[in-house]
C-alpha positions, 0 to 999 in steps of 0.5 A: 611800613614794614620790614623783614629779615632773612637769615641766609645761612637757615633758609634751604631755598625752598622760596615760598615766601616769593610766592606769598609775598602781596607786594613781590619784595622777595627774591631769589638771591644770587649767591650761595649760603653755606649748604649751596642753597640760593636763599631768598632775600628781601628787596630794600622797599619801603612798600612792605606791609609787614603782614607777616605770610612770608614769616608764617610760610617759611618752614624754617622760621628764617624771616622776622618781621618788623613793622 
């Protein structure tokens, strides 16, 4: 199964990946990064695909994705 990783500190919140994400293993977080923004964060869940459309959504290139 798959994996991602987001980086906090780049992702503006604009949480498309949520949206995309065939499995719903994104969230919003509930805290802050550093440019006040509440960024997405994966949910720990070994039902990822690893499809990568959270990664090729992401207009920041703040998700990598490991299968």
């Amino acid at each position: 199964m798959g994996k991602i990783k987001i980086d906090a500190e780049k992702c503006k919140g604009c949480l498309l990946c949520i949206n995309v994400c065939p499995k719903r293993l994104i969230r919003e977080s509930k805290g802050l990064n550093s440019y006040g923004a509440k960024p997405a964060e994966f949910k720990e869940d070994s039902s990822c695909l690893g499809c990568g459309l959270c990664a090729i959504i992401c207009p920041d290139c703040c998700i990598e994705v490991y299968k």
